[in-house]
Structures are given as structure tokens and as C-alpha cells.
PABA-419713 format. One record per residue (C-alpha): x, y, z. Coordinates in steps of 0.2 Angstrom, whole numbers, plus 5000, padded with zeros to 4 digits. Layout:
<rs>
XYZ
...
</rs>
This chain:
<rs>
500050005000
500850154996
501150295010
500250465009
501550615004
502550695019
501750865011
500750904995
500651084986
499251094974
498951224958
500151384969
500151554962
501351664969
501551844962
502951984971
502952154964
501652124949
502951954945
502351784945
503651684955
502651534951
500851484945
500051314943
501551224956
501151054960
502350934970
502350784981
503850764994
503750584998
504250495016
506050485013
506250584999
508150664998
507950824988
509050934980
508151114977
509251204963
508751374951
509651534947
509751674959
508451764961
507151614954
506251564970
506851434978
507151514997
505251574994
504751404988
505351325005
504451445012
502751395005
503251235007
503551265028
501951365028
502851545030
502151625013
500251605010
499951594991
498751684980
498251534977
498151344979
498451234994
499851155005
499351005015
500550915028
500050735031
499350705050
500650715061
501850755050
502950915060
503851015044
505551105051
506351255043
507851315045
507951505045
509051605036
508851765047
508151705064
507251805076
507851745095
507051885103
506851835122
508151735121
509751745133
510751625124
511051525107
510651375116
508951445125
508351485108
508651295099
508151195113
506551315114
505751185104
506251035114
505450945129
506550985144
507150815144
507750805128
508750965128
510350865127
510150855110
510851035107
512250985115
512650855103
512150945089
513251095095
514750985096
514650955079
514151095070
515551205082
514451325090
514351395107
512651355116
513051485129
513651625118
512351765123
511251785107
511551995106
513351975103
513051825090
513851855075
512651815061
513551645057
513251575074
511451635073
511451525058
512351375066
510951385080
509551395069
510151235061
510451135078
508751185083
508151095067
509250935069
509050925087
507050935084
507250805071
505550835063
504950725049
505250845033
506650955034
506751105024
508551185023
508851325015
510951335013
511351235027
513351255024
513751435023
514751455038
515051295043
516951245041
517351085032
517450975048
515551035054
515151015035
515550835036
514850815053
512950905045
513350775029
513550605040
512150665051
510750685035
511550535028
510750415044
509150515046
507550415039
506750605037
506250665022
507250825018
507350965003
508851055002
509651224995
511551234992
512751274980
514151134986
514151034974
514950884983
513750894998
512050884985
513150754975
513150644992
511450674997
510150694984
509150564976
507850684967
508050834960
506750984959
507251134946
506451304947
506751414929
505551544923
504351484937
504251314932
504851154942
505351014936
505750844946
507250734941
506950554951
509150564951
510250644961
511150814961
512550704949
511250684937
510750864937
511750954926
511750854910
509850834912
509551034912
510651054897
509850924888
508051024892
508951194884
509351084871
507651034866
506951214870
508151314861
507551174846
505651194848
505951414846
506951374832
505551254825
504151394829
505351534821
505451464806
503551424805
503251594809
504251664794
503651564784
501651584790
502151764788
502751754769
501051654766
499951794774
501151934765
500851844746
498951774751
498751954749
498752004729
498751804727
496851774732
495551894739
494951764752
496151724761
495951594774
495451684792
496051544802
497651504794
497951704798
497251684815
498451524818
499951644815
499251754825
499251644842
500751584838
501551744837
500651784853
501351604860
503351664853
502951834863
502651754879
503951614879
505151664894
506951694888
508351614900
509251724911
511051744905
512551704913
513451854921
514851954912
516051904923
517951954920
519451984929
520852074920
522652064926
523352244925
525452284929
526352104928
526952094942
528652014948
528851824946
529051784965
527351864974
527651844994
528951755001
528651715019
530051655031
529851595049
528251665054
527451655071
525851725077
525051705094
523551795103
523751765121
523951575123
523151535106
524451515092
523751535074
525551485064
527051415072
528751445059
527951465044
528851485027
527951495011
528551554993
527151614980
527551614963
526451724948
525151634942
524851534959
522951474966
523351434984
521951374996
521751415013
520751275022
520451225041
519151245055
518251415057
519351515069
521051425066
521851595060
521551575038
520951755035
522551805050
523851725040
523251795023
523251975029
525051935037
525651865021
524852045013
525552145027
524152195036
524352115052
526352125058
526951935065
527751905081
529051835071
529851785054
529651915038
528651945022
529452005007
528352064991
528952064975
528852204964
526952304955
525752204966
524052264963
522852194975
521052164973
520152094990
518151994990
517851975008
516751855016
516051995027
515352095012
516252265023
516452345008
514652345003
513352485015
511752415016
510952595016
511752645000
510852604983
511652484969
512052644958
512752744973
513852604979
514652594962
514852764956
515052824975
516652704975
518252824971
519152674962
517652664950
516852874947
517252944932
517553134935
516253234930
515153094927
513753044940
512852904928
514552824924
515852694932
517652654924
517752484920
519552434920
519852594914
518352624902
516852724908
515352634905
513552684912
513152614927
511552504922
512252444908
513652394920
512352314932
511552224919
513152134916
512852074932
511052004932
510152164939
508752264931
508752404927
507252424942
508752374955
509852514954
508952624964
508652504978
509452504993
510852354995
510052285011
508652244999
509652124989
509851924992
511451844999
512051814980
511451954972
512552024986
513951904981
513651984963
513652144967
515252134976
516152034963
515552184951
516552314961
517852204963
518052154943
517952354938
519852354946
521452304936
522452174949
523452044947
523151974967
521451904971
521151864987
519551774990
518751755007
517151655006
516851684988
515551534983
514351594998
512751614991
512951584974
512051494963
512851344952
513051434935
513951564941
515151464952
515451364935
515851564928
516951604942
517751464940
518251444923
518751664923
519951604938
520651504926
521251614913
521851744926
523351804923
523851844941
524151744958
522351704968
522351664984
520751604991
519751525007
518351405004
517651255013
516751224996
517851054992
517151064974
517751224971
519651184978
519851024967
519051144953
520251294956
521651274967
523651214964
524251214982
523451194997
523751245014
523051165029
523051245045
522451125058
522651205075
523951235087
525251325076
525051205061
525051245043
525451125029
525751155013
525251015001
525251014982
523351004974
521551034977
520450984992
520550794987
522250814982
522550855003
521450745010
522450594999
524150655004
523550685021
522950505023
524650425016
525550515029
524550455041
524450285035
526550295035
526550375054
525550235060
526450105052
528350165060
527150165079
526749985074
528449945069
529450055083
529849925100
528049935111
529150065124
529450195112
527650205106
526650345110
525350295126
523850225120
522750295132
523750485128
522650445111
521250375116
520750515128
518850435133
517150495124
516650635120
514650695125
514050655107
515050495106
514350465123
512650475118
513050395101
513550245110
511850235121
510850235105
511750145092
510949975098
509250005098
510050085079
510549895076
508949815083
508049915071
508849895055
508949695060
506949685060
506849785043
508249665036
507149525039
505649615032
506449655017
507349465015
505449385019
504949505004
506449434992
506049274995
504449254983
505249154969
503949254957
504349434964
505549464950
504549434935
502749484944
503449644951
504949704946
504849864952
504449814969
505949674969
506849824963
506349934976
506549794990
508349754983
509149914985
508149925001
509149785006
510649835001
510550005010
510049935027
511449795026
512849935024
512050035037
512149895048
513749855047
514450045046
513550055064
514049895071
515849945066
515550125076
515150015090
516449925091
517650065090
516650175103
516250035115
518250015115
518650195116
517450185131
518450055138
519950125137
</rs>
């Protein structure tokens, strides 16, 4: 018997500011269902979660939530008003007894519960919004960029967790490698229709071009009818004084259907133009030290940077990335070592913190306002890597109308934002980048744009992500700070570290095994006990095993009809991969016992 959807929108008609966002939506989100949300900028997604989590009350149609089905959402901008700390406000949802769960989720995703909410910064406030989601654990998750300012570690700490729930989730992100391991569907918003892909985020991309593809064939067909309808109705006219009124009408709709066909949105004019070559060796770093108080951010550093360079910055939040670039730039002095520039640097800086936007000040303001961009004389005009050029046309380089250069910046999503800052910054000649956060917020196709213009760069880039996809797409050398004074420098992207990382590791642990038993390091110096999540890990990974045990047996009692294959292969299907899945997850958390259960011991 099949089970009713987790949640059901029927026929929605949406309209913001005389635009229809959508009209005529209709989608089922299935127990289980594992769904990646994807769309331009600016095409509806976060305000289609927010339909979908009951938030925006549509102009028309209906959203019905199974019986007791609880729908989480996890809010972009949340309001903790009455709320002494981050902790008070995500277990604000929970029984008093179960308020543990922050904890653990707080451990994981590296926040602070304590942390008093009115000195938050806005990525903690984020972080809490999200433990109050996973620590409610309700049956349809809605997450709306889950990973923007979450570190790499907590990335794959949010990535294991929705890889075990049995909850049904849909999901907005731009990281590639997160939707790649996650998703099983796909929905696509363009022009105010979704489309559902039963495949994966991996699938994604090749399905959308393959839709262009047929779309871009079918204008071409109508065009071509068109002219030639036209040349019909043009010669009917001396050829015959009756012409046929409903061949003439036929053009007629189909001139109208032409007219109303949606165009797709452009990719941004992205561009960044080396200026001055500058001097072969860029930064060459020797010896450098910096501490605040008993923290240590780098211990005895050294690093060369040639021209042409991509070097990636990567480790927890807080281990000193953004510290040690502005120390290699000069703007933070080390307690020791030195930094030599080469010669005709030119330096062009996109800062996570978006500090060099003011939400007060309108798009056209914040351009020709800037004195790196005004064109004297000119208050209608920007210099564009040394070319005046108006500033709407410049805007709509970027993806903005024309109805957007009034508005006020605070106005403005987290990528148009993105966009907006990337359009100041590519005005300038440079031949450094330095990139802090850059994929926050941005939507797929541009990442693929930034991403190929990074590699035609003349200059030296040097960036911080936790966007692995991004690293293995753009950068050459890595460096991983890992705490404690530690920064390693290996050759590659994200994957390119984490393989060389794990042959080191593989070697250290071979010459503990080989060393004589006294000189090996104490085992229980490394095995330091349980942590509060392991602890609780450990308490429910049996009843974990108990359960997939019973559905195992279920699922083999099902297999066991000789005549399910050719009577019902979808269900064999179905009840096979089923199998599969539970069998791995079995064994992956009888493993974890095991290792947790003798961590315990120990």
C-alpha cells in the first residue's frame, strides 16, 4: 500500500511585485524523499521552501502536511528575541528532557550554546538555527543553505548526520559535493516552472542541458514556422482575395505563444583582467609565528608564492585562515619571521563579510560612489578597468534590472550580494585575488563562471573556501591549518590534501606499529575517553541495530517470493536496494560500536 506524501502543494500561484514567481505548482515530497532544490538566483527557491514550511500564504492553491507530520525549517535570518542564549533559543522547541540533543548537535556543528544571542555573529545565529532543526528531528526538513558558515569538519559532521536520518528532507545549496552525496531527486525551478528529476544532484546538470537543448530546438521550429506563416499571409494577399481567416488567426496565436515564451536568464559578464605583471616571486614568507594570548594561529611558517599561483586556505572556522592571509599581505605584523613582496602588486580583496558593501546605499550609489570606480564629472557612469561605462548597463552585466539600481543594498539576496560585490571588485585591474568565502550564496551557474574566469587569470589567487568542489576545481596548492600552530602545505586541490594527508597518516602509523612497544606513544594519551556526542552515540546505536535487523528480515521475507521478480519488478527492485542500503548501514553502525564501545573501555 503506498504511503500518503509527507506534504502536498496543489495548483500555487505566487505573484511579488506584479511578477509571478510561480503559477500552477504542483509537488509531492514523499516519506524519505532526499531532495535537491536548485534554480538561478533570484528564481524562487528560498520562497518556495517557504510555502512549502507554511511561511508564505499563496494567492492561490493549497499545501497539505500529512497527519502528524511536524515540517522543520531552517531559517536563514532567525528571530531569537527573548532569548538569553544560542542554546535557550534551539532547545526552545524541545521537551525539557530532551534538551541534550543541542548539546550534541552543538558539538558537531561547532557552535557555542552559551554564547549570549545579542553578541552572536550572524553565522552562529545560523549554526543555532540549524541545531534547533536537527535536534527537533522533525519528519520533513526544509534547509535552505545549510553549509554557509559551517567549516569543512562541521560540513561533514551535517553530511554523515542527513546521511542516517529516515526523514524526508529538501535541500538548497550550492556545494556541489554535499548535494552529489545526498540527493536522490531533483526539483528545478526556471522561469517559474519546476521540474522533478527521480536522480540525484550527479544527474542534474546534464539533464538541464539536455532540456535547453530541446527548447532552444522547439523556438527554432516555431521561428521558422512563423516566417514562413508570415510569407503566406504577405503573398495570400494579391494571390487570392479570400484568404483563409483561420490560417491568419493560427499565425496569429502563435505569434502571441513566441511573445510569451520566457527567455533564460544569462550568465553573468564575469571578467577579471590582470593589470601591471607583476614580479615572478609574489610573497615569500620565512619563519612566521603568530599568537593571541595562549592561542597560536601559525608556528614557523615559510611559504614562497610564485605568479600565476591558486593557493587554498582550508581548516576549522577560527584556526587563523583569514589571519595568516592578511599577514602574508601585510596587514597584520607577526610575532615573528618576515614577508617579502615582489615588485607591481596590485591587490583586489572579495571578503566574506561583504564590509565593503553599505546596506543603506543604493546599487548605483555603491558603484559610482566608489572612488576606484567614478568617472569625474560623470554621476551616471563607472570606469570599467579603465573604460567608463553607464552604470545600468554595467549592472545588467551582472544580472540586475534596470528596476534594481535604485534599491537599497540591504534589499538584495545573499547572491545578488555576492554579485554585486564581485562587480566592484572585477571594475579593478589586479593581478592578486584574494578570495574570502567567495561561493557563499551563489548559485551553480555562476560558480561554474567564476570558476572557469579563475582559470584564465593572469595573476596569483589566493582564496578560502570550505566548498571542496570548488578547491579540486580551482586550486594548485593547498594549505592546511589544523590548530595549534600548524600549517601544511600540500600540492593539489581539496581531494588532492585529504589523499596525501591519509598516506601520511597511513605511514605514521605503520613506523608506531613497527617502533619496540616502549617507544610507542601511550595508547590511552590517544584514546582520551568519549566525547558527549560519542557518549550518547554509543547509548543509541543498539536500539540503531535492533531496528535495522527487523527491517532486514522484512525486506529478505519479501525477496524470498520466487515469482517477485517477473510479477513485480519494480517492487523486487525497490525491495533489493532496500536491502542493500540497510545491510551497509548495519554493518557501518556495528563497526562504530565496536570502536566506541572500546574507546569507552579504554
Amino acid at each position: 500500500m503506498a504511503r500518503a506524501p509527507l506534504l502536498q502543494l496543489s495548483d500555487i500561484a505566487l505573484t511579488f511585485g506584479g511578477n509571478p514567481v510561480f503559477d500552477g505548482l504542483s509537488l509531492n515530497i514523499q516519506p524519505g524523499d532526499r531532495v535537491a532544490l536548485v534554480g538561478r538566483n533570484g528564481s524562487g527557491k528560498s520562497t518556495m521552501m517557504k510555502v512549502m514550511a507554511g511561511l508564505v500564504e499563496p494567492d492561490r492553491g493549497l499545501r497539505v502536511a500529512a497527519p502528524g507530520v511536524t515540517v522543520g525549517y531552517m531559517e536563514q535570518d532567525p528571530g531569537m528575541e527573548g532569548f538569553a542564549t544560542l542554546g535557550d533559543y534551539a532547545a526552545s522547541g524541545l521537551d525539557p528532557s530532551e534538551s541534550y540533543k543541542v548539546a550534541v548537535v552543538a558539538e558537531g556543528l561547532k557552535f557555542d550554546p552559551d554564547r549570549d544571542v545579542n553578541v552572536a555573529s550572524g553565522g552562529e545565529r545560523r549554526r543555532a538555527a540549524l541545531a534547533k532543526l536537527m535536534a527537533e528531528a522533525p519528519e520533513l526538513m526544509l534547509l535552505d543553505e545549510p553549509t554557509n558558515h559551517l567549516d569543512i569538519e562541521a560540513i561533514a559532521w551535517l553530511e554523515n548526520e542527513l546521511k542516517e536520518t529516515r526523514a524526508g528532507f529538501v535541500l538548497i545549496s550550492h556545494d556541489r559535493a554535499f548535494l552529489r552525496e545526498l540527493t536522490r531527486a531533483t526539483l528545478w525551478i526556471d522561469r517559474g516552472v519546476v521540474r522533478r528529476l527521480e536522480s540525484g544532484f550527479d544527474g542534474f546538470e546534464a539533464w538541464r542541458d539536455k532540456v535547453w537543448e530541446d527548447e532552444d530546438l522547439a523556438r527554432h521550429k516555431m521561428d521558422r514556422k512563423i516566417r514562413a506563416e508570415g510569407r503566406w499571409a504577405v503573398e495570400g494577399i494579391s494571390a487570392r482575395r479570400k484568404r483563409n481567416m483561420g490560417r491568419v488567426r493560427a499565425l496569429q496565436d502563435l505569434r502571441a505563444e513566441r511573445a510569451s515564451l520566457i527567455r533564460r536568464q544569462g550568465t553573468a559578464a564575469l571578467a577579471f583582467e590582470a593589470g601591471t605583471t607583476s614580479g615572478k616571486k609574489v610573497i615569500e614568507a620565512v619563519g612566521l609565528s603568530k599568537s593571541y594570548g595562549e592561542k597560536t594561529l601559525v608556528k614557523n611558517f615559510a611559504l614562497t608564492v610564485q605568479r600565476g599561483d591558486r593557493i587554498a586556505f582550508v581548516g576549522p572556522n577560527g584556526v587563523g585562515k583569514t589571519t595568516l592571509i592578511k599577514i602574508l599581505l601585510g596587514e597584520v605584523e607577526p610575532d615573528a619571521g618576515s614577508v617579502k613582496h615582489g615588485t607591481n602588486l596590485d591587490i583586489a580583496v572579495f571578503d566574506q563579510a561583504r564590509a565593503a558593501l553599505d546596506p543603506e546605499m543604493s546599487l548605483w550609489d555603491s558603484l559610482t560612489g566608489d572612488p576606484t570606480m567614478r568617472v569625474s564629472g560623470r554621476a551616471d557612469q563607472v570606469m570599467v578597468r579603465g573604460t567608463p561605462k553607464h552604470v545600468v548597463g554595467y549592472l545588467k552585466d551582472f544580472l540586475f534590472d534596470e528596476s534594481q539600481a535604485r534599491a537599497p543594498v540591504k534589499s538584495l539576496s545573499g547572491g545578488e550580494k555576492a554579485r554585486l560585490l564581485l562587480a566592484k571588485l572585477m571594475a579593478q585591474e589586479s593581478n592578486v585575488l584574494i578570495l574570502d568565502e567567495p561561493t557563499n550564496d551563489l548559485d551553480i551557474e555562476t560558480l561554474d563562471l567564476l570558476q572557469d574566469i579563475l582559470g584564465d587569470y593572469d595573476g596569483t589567487v589566493l582564496m578560502v573556501s570550505h566548498d571542496r568542489d570548488f578547491l579540486d576545481r580551482t586550486a594548485s596548492t593547498t594549505i592546511a591549518m589544523e590548530g595549534d600552530g600548524r600549517a601544511t602545505v600540500y600540492a593539489g586541490g581539496w581531494s588532492d590534501y585529504r589523499s596525501q594527508r591519509g598516506t601520511i597518516e597511513m605511514e605514521v602509523a605503520a613506523e608506531r606499529t613497527l617502533a619496540p612497544k616502549e617507544d610507542r606513544p601511550r595508547e590511552a594519551a590517544r584514546k582520551s575517553g568519549l566525547t558527549f556526542t560519542e557518549k550518547h552515540r554509543l547509548e543509541a546505536l543498539p536500539e540503531m541495530m535492533a531496528k535495522l535487523e527487523v527491517e532486514i528480515t522484512k525486506l529478505t521475507d519479501v525477496l524470498a517470493d520466487p515469482q517477485l521478480f517477473s510479477r513485480d519488478y519494480a517492487k523486487f527492485k525497490k525491495a533489493t536496494d532496500a536491502l542493500t542500503d540497510r545491510q551497509a548501514a548495519l554493518a557501518k553502525a556495528e563497526e562504530e560500536w565496536l570502536i566506541l564501545a572500546e574507546k569507552a573501555e579504554a
